[in-house]
N, C-alpha and C positions, 0 to 999 in steps of 0.2 A: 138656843137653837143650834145645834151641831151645822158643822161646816157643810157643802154639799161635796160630793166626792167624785162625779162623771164631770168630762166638760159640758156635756149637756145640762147636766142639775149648775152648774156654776151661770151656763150663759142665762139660765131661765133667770137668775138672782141678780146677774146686772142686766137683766132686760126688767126687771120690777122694782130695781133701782137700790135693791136692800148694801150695795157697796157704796153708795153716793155719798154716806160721810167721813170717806176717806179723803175727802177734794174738802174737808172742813178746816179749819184754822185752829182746830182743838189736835188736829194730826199732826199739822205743821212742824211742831220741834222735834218730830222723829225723823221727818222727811229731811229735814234743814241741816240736825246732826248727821245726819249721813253725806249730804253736801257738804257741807265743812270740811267734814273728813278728806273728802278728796280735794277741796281745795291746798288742803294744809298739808297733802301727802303729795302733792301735784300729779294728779292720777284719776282725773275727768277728761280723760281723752278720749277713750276707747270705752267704754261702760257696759256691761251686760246685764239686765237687771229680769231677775229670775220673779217671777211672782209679780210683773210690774202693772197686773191689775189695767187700770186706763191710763197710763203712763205717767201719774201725778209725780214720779221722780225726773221725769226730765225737765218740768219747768222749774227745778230747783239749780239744777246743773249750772255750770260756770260754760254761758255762752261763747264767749271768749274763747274756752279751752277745748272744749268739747267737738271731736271731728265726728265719730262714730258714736250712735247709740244705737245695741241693741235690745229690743224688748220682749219678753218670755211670757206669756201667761196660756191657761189652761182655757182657756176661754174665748174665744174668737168672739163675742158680744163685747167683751172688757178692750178686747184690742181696737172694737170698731169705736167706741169712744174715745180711745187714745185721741190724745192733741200734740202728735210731737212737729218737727219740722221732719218732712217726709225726704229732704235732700240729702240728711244724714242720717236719717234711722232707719229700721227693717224692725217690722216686727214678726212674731212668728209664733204660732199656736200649738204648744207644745207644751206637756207637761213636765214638773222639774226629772223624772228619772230618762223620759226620752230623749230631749235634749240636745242637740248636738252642734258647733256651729260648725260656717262654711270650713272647710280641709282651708290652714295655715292661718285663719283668726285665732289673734290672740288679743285681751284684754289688757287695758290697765288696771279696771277695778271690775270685781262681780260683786252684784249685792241679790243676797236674799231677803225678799220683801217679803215678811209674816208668812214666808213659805216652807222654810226647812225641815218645820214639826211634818210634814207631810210625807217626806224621807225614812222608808224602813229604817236605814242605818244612817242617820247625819254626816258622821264622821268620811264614811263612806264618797255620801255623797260631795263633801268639801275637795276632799281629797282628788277626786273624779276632775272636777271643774277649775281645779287649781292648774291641770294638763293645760288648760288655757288660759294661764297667765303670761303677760307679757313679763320680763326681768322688771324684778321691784316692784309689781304691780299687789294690790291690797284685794282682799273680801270683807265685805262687809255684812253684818246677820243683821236682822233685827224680826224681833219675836214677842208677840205679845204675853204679858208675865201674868196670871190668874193671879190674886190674892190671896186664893186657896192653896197654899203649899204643899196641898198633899192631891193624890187623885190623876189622871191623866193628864188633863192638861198640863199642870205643873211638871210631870213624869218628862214632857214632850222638851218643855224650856231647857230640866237640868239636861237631857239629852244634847241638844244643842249645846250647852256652855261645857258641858264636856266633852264632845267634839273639840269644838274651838281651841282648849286647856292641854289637847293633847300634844308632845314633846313635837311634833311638825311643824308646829307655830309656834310665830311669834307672834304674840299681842301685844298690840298696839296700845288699843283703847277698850276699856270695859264700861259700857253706862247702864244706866237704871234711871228712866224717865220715868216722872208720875203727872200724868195729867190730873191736876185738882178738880176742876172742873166735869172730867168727864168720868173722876174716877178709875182712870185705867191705868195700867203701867207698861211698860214695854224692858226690854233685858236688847241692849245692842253691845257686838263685838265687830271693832276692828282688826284681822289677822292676817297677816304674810306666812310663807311656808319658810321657815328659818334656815338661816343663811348657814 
């Protein structure tokens, strides 16, 4: 079933609930490694997380560290199931090329959440978003990987990992999760804009 591509077609699909196995524990260690990451990078301060669906990455977050979260999805049904603490968060219904945050927000980390492939030009788009990084602050991708190495989807992943590859960055961390269980895999990069 191809993705849906209005936020209207999106909100209809978390209204009949077809995203609810992203809140499953077969997802968990995509969501986790991206939490790490910013633990280990100390850079769960400030978060923007693009694509953040019902906002299953902030109950990963380092309570502790965590002042600001904001949340991005195309979907205003996906935002109204959000669970975050509403004292620090903002969410905001916007898709990733619209985008923009308040004039002088800056991030310590953005993560694109299984969104990027949706980017005419990824690279593009990294590039864009990186104007709002704070000094030292990380991007995080993560992308679902097809099996199928050849065809679109796959087209969409190398897309992405060549973005990330490009001489702007530094990489951090490159992974390749495989859920056994679910059969799936996912391609995550941690990247900075090189010093």
């Amino acid at each position: 079933m191809p993705n849906a591509a209005t936020g209207e077609e999106w909100d209809a699909e978390f209204r009949e609930g077809r995203w609810r196995f992203l809140l499953d524990i077969k997802e968990i260690a995509r969501t986790g490694a991206i939490a790490g990451w910013l633990r280990a990078t100390d850079t769960g301060a400030r978060v923007l997380d693009v694509g953040c669906g019902e906002g299953v990455l902030f109950g990963h977050l380092d309570g502790a560290a965590l002042e600001t979260y904001v949340g991005v999805d195309i979907s205003s049904e996906a935002l109204a199931l959000a669970k975050v603490d509403e004292g620090r968060s903002r969410l905001v219904a916007a898709d990733l090329s619209s985008f923009a945050p308040d004039p002088g927000e800056a991030f310590t980390a953005i993560v694109f959440n299984e969104v990027l492939h949706f980017a005419d030009d990824p690279g593009a788009e990294l590039r864009r978003y990186s104007d709002w990084l704070a000094p030292g602050g990380v991007i995080a991708v993560s992308m679902y990987a097809p099996w199928k190495e050849t065809g679109g989807g796959y087209a969409k992943v190398r897309a992405m990992e060549t973005a990330c590859e490009d001489p702007y960055w530094d990489i951090l961390d490159a992974l390749e999760l495989t859920s056994q269980s679910k059969n799936v895999r996912w391609r995550l990069r941690l990247i900075r804009p090189a010093a």
